[in-house]
PyMOL CGO cylinders between C-alpha atoms (Angstrom):
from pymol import cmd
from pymol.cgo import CYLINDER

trace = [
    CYLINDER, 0.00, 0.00, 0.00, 2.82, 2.56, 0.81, 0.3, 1, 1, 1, 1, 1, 1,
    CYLINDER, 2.82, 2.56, 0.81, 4.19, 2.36, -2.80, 0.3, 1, 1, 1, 1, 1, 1,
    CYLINDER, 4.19, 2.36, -2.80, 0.89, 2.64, -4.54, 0.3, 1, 1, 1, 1, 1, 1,
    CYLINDER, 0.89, 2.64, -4.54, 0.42, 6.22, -2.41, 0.3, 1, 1, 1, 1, 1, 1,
    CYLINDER, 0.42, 6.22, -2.41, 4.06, 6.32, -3.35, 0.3, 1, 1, 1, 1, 1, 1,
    CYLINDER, 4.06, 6.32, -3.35, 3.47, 5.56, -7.09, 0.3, 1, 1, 1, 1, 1, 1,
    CYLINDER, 3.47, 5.56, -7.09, 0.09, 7.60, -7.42, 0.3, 1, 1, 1, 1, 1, 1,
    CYLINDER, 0.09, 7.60, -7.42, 1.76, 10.94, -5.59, 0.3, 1, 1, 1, 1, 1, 1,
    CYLINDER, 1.76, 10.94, -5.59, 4.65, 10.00, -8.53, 0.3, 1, 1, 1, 1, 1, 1,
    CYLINDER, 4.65, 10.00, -8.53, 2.07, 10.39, -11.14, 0.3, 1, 1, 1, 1, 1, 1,
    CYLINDER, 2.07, 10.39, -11.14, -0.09, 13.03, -9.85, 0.3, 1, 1, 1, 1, 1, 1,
    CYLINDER, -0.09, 13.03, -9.85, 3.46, 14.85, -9.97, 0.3, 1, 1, 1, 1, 1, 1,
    CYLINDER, 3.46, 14.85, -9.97, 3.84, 13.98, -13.58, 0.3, 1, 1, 1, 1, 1, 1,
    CYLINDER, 3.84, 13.98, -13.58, 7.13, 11.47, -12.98, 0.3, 1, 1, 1, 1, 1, 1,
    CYLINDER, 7.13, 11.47, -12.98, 8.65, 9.58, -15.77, 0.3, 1, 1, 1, 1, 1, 1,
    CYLINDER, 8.65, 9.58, -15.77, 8.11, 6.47, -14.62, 0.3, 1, 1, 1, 1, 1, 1,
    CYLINDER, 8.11, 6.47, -14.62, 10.78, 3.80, -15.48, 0.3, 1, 1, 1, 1, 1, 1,
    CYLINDER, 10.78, 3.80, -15.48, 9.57, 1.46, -18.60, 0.3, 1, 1, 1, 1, 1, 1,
    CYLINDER, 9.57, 1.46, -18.60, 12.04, -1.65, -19.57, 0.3, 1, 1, 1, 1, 1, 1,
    CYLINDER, 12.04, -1.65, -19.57, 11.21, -2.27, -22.68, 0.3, 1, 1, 1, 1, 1, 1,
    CYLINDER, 11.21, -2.27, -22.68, 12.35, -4.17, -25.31, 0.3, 1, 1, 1, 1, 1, 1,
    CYLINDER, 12.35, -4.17, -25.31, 11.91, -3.98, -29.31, 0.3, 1, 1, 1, 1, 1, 1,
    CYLINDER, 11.91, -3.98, -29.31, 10.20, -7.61, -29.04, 0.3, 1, 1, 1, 1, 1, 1,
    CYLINDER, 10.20, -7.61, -29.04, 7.18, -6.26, -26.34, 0.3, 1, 1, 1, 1, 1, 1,
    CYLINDER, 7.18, -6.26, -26.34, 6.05, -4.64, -29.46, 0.3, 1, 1, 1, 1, 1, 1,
    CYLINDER, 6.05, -4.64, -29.46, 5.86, -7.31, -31.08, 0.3, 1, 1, 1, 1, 1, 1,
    CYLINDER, 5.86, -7.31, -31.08, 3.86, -9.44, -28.49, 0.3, 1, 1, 1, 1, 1, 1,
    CYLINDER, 3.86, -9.44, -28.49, 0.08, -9.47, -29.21, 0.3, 1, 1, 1, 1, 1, 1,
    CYLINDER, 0.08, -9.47, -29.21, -2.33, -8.86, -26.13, 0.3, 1, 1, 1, 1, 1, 1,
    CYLINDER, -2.33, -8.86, -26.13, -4.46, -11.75, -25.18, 0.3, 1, 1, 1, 1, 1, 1,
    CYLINDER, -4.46, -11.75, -25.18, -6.81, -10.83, -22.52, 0.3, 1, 1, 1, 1, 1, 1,
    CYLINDER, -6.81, -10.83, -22.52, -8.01, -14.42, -22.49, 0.3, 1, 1, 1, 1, 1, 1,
    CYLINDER, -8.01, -14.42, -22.49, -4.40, -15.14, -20.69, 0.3, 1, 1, 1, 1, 1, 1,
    CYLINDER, -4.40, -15.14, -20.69, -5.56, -13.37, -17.95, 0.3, 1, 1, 1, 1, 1, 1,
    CYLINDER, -5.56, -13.37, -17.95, -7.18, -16.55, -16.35, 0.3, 1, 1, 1, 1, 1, 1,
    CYLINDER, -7.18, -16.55, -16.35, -3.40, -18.40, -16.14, 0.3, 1, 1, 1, 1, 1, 1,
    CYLINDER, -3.40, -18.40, -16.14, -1.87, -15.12, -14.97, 0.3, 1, 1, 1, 1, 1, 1,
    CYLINDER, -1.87, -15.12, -14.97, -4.75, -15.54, -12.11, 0.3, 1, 1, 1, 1, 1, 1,
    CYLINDER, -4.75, -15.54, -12.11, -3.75, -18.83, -11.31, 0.3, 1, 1, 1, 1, 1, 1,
    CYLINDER, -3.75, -18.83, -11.31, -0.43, -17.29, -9.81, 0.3, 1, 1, 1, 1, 1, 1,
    CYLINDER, -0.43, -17.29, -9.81, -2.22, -17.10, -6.12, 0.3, 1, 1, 1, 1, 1, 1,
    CYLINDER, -2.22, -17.10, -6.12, -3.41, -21.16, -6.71, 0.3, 1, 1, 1, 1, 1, 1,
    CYLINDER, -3.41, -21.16, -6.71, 0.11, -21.71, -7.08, 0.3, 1, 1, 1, 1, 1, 1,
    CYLINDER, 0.11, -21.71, -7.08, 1.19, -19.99, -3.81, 0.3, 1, 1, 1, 1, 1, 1,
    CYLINDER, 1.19, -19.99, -3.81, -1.36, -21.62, -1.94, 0.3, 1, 1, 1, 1, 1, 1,
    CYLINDER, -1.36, -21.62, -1.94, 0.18, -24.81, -3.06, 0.3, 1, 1, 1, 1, 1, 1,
    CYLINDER, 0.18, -24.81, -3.06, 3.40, -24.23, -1.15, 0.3, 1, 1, 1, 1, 1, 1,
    CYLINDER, 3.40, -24.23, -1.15, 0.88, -23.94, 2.23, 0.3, 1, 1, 1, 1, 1, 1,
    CYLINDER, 0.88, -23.94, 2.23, 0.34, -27.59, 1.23, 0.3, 1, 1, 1, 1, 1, 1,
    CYLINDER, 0.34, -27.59, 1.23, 4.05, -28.27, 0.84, 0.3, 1, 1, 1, 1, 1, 1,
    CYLINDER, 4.05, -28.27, 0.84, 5.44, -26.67, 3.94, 0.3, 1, 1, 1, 1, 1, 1,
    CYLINDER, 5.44, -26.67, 3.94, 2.92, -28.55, 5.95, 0.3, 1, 1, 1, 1, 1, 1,
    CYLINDER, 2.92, -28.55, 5.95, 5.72, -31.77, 5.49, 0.3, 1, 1, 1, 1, 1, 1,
    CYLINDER, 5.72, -31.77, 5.49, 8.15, -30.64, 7.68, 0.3, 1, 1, 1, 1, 1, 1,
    CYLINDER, 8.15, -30.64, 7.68, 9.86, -27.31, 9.57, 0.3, 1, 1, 1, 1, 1, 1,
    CYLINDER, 9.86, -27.31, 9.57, 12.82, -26.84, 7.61, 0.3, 1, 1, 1, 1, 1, 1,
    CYLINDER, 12.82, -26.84, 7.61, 10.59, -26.79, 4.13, 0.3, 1, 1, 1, 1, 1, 1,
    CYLINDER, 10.59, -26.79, 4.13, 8.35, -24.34, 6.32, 0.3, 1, 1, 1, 1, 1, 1,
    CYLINDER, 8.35, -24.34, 6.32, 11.25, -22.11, 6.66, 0.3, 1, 1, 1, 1, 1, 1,
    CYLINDER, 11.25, -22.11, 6.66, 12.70, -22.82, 3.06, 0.3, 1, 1, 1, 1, 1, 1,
    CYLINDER, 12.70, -22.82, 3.06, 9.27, -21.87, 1.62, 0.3, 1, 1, 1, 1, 1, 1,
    CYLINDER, 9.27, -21.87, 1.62, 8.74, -18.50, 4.22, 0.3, 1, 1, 1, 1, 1, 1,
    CYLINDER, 8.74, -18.50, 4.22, 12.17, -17.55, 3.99, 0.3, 1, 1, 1, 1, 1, 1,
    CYLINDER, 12.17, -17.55, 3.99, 11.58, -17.86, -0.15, 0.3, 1, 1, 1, 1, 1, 1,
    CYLINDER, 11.58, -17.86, -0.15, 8.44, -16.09, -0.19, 0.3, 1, 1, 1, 1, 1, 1,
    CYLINDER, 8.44, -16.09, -0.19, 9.79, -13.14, 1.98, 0.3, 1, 1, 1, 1, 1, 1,
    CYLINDER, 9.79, -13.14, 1.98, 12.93, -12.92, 0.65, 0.3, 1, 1, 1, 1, 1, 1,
    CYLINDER, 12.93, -12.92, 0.65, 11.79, -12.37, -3.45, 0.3, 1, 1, 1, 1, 1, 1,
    CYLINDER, 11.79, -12.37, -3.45, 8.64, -10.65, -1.71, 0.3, 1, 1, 1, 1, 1, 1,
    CYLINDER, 8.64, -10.65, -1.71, 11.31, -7.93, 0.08, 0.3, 1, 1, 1, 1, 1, 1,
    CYLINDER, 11.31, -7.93, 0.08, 13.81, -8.04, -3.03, 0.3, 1, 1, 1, 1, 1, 1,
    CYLINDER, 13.81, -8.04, -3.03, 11.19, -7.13, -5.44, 0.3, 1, 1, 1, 1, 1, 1,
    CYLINDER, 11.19, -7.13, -5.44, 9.50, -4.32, -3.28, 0.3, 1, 1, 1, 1, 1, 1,
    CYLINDER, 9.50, -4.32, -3.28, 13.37, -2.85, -2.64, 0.3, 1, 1, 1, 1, 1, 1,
    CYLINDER, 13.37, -2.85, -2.64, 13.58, -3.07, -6.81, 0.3, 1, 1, 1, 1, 1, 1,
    CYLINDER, 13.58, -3.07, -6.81, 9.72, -1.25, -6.72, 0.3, 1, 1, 1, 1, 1, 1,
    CYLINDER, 9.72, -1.25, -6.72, 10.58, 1.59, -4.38, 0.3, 1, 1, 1, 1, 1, 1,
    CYLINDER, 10.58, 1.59, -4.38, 14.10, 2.37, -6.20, 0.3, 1, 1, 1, 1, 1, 1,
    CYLINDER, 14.10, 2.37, -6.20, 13.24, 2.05, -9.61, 0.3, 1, 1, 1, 1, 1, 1,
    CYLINDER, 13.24, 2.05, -9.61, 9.33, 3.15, -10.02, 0.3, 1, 1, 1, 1, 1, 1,
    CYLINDER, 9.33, 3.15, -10.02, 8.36, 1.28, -13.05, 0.3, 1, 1, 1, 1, 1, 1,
    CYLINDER, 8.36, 1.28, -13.05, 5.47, 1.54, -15.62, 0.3, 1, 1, 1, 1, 1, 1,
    CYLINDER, 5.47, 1.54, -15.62, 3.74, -0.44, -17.94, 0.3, 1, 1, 1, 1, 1, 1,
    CYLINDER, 3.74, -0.44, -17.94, 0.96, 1.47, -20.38, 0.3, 1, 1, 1, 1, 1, 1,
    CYLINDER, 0.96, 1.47, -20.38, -1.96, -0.68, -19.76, 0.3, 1, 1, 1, 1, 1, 1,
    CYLINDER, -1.96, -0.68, -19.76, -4.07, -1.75, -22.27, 0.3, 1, 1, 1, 1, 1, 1,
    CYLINDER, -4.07, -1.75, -22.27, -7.50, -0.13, -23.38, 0.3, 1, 1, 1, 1, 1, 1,
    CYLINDER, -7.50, -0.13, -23.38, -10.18, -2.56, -22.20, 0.3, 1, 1, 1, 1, 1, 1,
    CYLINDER, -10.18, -2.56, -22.20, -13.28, -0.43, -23.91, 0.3, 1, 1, 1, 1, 1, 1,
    CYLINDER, -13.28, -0.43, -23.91, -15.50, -3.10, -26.14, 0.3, 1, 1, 1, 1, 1, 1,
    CYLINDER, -15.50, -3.10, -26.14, -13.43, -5.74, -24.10, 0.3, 1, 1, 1, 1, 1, 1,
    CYLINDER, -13.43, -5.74, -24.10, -15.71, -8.57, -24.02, 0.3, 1, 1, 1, 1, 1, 1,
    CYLINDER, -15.71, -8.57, -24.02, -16.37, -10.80, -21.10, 0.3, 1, 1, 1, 1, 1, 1,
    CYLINDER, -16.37, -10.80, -21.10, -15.34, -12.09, -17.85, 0.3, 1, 1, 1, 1, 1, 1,
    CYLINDER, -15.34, -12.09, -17.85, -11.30, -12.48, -18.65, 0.3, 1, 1, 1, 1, 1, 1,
    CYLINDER, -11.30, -12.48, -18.65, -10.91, -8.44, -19.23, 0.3, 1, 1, 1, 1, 1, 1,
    CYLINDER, -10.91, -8.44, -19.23, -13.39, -7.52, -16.33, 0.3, 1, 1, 1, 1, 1, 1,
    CYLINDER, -13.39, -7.52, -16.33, -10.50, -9.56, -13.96, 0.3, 1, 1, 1, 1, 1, 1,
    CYLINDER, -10.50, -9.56, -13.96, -7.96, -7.67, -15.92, 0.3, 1, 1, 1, 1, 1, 1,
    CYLINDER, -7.96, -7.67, -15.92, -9.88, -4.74, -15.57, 0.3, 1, 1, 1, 1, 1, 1,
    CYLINDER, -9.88, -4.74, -15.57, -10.01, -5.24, -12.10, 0.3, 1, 1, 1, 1, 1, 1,
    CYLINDER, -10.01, -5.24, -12.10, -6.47, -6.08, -11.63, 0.3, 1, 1, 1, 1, 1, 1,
    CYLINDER, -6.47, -6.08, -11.63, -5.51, -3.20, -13.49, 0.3, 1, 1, 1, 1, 1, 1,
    CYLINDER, -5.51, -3.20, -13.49, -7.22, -0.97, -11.36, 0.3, 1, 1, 1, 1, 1, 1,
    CYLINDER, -7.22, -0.97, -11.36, -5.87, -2.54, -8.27, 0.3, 1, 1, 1, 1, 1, 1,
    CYLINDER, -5.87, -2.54, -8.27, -2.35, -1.28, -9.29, 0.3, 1, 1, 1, 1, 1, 1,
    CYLINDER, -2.35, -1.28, -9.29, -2.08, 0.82, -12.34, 0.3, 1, 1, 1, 1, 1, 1,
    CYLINDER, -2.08, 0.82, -12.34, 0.54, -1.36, -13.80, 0.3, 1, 1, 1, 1, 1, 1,
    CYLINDER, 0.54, -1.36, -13.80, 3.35, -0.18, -11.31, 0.3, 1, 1, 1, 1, 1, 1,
    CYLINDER, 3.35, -0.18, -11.31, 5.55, -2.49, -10.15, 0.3, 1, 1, 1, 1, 1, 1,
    CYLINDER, 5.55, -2.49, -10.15, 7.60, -4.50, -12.88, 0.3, 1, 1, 1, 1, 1, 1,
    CYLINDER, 7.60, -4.50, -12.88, 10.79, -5.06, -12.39, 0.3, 1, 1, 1, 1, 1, 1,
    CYLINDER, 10.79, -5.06, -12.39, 11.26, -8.18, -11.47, 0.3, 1, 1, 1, 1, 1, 1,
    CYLINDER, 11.26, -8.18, -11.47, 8.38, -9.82, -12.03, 0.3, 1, 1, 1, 1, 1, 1,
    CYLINDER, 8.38, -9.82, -12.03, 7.09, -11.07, -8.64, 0.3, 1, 1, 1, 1, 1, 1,
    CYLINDER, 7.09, -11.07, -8.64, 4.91, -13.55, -10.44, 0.3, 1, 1, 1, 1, 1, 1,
    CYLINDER, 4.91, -13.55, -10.44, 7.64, -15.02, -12.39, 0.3, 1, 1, 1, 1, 1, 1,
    CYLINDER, 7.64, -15.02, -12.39, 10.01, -14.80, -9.27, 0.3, 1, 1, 1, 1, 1, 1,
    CYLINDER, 10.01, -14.80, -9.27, 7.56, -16.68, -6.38, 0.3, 1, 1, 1, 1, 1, 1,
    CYLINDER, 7.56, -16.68, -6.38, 6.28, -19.02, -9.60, 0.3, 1, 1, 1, 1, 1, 1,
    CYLINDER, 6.28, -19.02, -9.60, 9.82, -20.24, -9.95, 0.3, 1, 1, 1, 1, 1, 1,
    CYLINDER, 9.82, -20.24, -9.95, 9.66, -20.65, -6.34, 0.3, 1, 1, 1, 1, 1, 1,
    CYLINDER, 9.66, -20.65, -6.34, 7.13, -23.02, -6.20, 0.3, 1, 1, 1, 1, 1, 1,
    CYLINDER, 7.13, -23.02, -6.20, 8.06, -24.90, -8.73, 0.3, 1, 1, 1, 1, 1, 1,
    CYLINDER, 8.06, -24.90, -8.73, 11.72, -25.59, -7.18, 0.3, 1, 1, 1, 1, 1, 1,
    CYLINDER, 11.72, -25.59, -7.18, 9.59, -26.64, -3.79, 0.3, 1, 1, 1, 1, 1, 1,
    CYLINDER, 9.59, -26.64, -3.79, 7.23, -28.90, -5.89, 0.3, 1, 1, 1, 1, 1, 1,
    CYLINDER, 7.23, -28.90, -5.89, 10.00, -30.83, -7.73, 0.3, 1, 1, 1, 1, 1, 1,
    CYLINDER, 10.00, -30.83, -7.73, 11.74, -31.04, -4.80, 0.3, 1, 1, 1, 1, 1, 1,
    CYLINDER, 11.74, -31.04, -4.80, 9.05, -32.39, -1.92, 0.3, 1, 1, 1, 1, 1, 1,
    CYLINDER, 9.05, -32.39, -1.92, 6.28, -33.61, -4.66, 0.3, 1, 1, 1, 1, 1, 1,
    CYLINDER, 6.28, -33.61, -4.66, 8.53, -34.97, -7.65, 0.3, 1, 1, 1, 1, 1, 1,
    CYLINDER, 8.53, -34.97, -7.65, 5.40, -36.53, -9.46, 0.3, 1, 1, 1, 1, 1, 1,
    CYLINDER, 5.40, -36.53, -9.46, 4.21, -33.23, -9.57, 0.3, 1, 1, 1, 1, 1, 1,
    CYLINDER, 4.21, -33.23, -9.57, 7.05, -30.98, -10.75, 0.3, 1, 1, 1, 1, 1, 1,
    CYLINDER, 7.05, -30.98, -10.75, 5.75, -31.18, -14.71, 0.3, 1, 1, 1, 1, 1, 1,
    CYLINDER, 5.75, -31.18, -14.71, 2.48, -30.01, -14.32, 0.3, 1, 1, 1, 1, 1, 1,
    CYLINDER, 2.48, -30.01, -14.32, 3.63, -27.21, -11.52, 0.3, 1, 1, 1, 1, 1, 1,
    CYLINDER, 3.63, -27.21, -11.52, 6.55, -26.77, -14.09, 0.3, 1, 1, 1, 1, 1, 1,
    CYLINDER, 6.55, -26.77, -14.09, 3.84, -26.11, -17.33, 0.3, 1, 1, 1, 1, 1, 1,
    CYLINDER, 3.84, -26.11, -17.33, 1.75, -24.05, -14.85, 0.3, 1, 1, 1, 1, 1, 1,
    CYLINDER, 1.75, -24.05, -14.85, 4.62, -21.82, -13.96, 0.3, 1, 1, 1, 1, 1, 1,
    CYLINDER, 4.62, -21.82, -13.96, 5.89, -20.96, -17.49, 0.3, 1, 1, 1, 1, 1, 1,
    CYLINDER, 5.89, -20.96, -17.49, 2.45, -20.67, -18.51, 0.3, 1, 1, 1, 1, 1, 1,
    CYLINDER, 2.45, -20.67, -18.51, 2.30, -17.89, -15.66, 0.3, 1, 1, 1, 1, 1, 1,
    CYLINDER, 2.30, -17.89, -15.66, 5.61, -16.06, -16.70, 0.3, 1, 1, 1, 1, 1, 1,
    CYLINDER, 5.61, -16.06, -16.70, 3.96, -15.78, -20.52, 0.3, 1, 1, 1, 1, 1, 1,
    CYLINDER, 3.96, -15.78, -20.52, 1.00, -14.78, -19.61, 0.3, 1, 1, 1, 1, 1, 1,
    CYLINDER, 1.00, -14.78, -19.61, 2.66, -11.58, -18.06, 0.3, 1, 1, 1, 1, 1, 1,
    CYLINDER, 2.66, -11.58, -18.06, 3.83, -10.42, -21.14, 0.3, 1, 1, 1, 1, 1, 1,
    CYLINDER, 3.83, -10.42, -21.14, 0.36, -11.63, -22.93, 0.3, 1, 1, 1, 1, 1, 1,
    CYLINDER, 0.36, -11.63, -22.93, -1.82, -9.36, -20.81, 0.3, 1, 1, 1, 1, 1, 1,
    CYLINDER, -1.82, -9.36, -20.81, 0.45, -6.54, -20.64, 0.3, 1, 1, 1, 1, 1, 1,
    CYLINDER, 0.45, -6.54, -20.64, 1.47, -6.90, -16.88, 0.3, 1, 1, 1, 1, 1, 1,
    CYLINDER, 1.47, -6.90, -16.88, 5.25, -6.77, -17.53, 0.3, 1, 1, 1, 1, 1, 1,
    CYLINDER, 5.25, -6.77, -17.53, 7.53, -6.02, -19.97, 0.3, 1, 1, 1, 1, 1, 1,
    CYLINDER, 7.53, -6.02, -19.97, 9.54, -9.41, -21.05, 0.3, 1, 1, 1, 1, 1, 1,
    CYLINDER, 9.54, -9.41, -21.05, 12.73, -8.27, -19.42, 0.3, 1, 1, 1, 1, 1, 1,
    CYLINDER, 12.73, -8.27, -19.42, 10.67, -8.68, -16.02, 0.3, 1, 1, 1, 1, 1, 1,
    CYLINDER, 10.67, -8.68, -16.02, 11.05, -12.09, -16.80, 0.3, 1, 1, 1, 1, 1, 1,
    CYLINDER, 11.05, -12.09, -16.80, 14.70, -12.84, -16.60, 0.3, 1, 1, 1, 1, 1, 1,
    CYLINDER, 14.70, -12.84, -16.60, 15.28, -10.50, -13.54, 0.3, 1, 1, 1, 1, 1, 1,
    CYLINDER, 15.28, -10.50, -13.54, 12.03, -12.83, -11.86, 0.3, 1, 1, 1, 1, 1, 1,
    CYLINDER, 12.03, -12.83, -11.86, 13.34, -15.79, -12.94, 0.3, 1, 1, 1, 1, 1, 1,
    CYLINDER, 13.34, -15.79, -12.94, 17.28, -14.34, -11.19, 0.3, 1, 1, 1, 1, 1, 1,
    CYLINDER, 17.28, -14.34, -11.19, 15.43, -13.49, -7.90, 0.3, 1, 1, 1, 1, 1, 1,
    CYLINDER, 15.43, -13.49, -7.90, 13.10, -16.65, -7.32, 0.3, 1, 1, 1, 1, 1, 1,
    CYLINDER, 13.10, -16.65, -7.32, 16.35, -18.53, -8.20, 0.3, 1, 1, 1, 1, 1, 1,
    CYLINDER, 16.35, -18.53, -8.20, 18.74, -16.76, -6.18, 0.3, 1, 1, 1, 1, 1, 1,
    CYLINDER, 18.74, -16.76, -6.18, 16.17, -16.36, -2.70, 0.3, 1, 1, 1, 1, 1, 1,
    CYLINDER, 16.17, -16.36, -2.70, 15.80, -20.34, -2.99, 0.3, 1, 1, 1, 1, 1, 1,
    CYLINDER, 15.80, -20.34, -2.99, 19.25, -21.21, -2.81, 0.3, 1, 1, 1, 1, 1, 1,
    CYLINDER, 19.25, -21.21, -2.81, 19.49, -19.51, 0.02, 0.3, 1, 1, 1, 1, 1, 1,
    CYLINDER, 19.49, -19.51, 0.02, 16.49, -20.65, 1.38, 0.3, 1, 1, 1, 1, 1, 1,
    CYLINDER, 16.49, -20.65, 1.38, 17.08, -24.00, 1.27, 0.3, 1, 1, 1, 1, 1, 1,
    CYLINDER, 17.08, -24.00, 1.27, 20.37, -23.33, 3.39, 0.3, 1, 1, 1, 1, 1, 1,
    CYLINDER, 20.37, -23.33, 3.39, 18.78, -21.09, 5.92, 0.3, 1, 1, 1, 1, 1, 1,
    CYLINDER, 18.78, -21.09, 5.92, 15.38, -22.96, 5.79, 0.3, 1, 1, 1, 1, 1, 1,
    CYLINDER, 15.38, -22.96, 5.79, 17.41, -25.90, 7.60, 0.3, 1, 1, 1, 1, 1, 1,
    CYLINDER, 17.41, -25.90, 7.60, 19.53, -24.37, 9.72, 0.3, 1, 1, 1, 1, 1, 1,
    CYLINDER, 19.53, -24.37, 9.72, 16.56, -22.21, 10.92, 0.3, 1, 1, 1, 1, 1, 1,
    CYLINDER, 16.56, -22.21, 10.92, 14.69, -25.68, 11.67, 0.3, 1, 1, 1, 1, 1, 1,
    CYLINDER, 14.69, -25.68, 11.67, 17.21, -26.76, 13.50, 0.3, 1, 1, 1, 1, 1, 1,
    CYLINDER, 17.21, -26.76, 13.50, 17.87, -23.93, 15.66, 0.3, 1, 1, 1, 1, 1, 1,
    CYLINDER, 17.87, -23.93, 15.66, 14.08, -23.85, 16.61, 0.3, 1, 1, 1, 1, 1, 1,
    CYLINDER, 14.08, -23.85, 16.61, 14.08, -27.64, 17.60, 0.3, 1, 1, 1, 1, 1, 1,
    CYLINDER, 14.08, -27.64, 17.60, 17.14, -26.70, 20.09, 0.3, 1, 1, 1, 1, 1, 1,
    CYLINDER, 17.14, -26.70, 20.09, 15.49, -24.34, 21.84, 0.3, 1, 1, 1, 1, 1, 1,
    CYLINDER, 15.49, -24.34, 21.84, 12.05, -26.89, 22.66, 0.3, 1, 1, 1, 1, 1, 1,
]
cmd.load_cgo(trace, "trace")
């Protein structure tokens, strides 16, 4: 909430807002009917609830991920304010651009780079295919579909995608070495 008041005083005060794009986003079509896969971003997240339910140390691994791309991505937001121009919606059919249009309105297409999306998507997908093998090809098809529809809908530009893809990686790594130590500490001290 502070960097939408943060991002909405920027505008009011006519700021050039940051915009990383690349020749090829032109070149992307928009496809509002992506909108439903970009959606299932917070399905995904909720699966890791179900993961970290195993044991403490993936409880840790998972919050220490989630935080840690969550806290790396708002540092990225507040230092370089970033813009995408959203979409006109008029004559928009049906229920996919109403979500957009609602999602759109919820944050004015601030906040790009990195892609948070892409960045807690890879996360669960390195938690799945590491505690639920059998399911690491379906959470694996879920998550790229997630990263393209970003660019599809006109939430991100596609260099969001990389720098997502860097953070989720980067936070898990060192998740998965503090999530353990963490777990182990905390059974200690019982």
């Amino acid at each position: 909430m502070l960097l939408a008041a943060r991002n909405a005083a920027l505008l009011a005060d006519g700021h050039a807002f940051w915009e990383p794009r690349l020749g090829v986003d032109a070149l992307i079509p928009f496809m509002p009917a992506w909108t439903w896969i970009y959606c299932t971003y917070f399905l995904a997240l909720l699966s890791l609830v179900v993961v970290a339910r195993a044991d403490r140390a993936v409880m840790y691994e998972v919050l220490i991920a989630y935080c840690g791309t969550s806290l790396i991505s708002f540092a990225c937001f507040a230092l370089w304010p970033s813009r995408i121009p959203l979409p006109a919606l008029d004559g928009c059919p049906g229920l996919g651009c109403s979500t957009l249009a609602f999602l759109n309105r919820m944050d004015g297409g601030f906040n790009l780079f990195p892609s948070l999306h892409v960045a807690q998507g890879l996360v669960v997908w390195l938690v799945v295919r590491r505690h639920l093998p059998a399911l690491a090809w379906p959470a694996g098809v879920l998550v790229i579909g997630i990263a393209v529809s970003t660019v599809l809908t006109k939430r991100h530009f596609v260099i969001d995608i990389p720098a997502g893809l860097a953070c989720g990686l980067l936070v898990y790594l060192a998740a998965r070495r503090w999530g353990g130590a963490l777990a182990r500490l905390t059974r200690r001290g019982r």
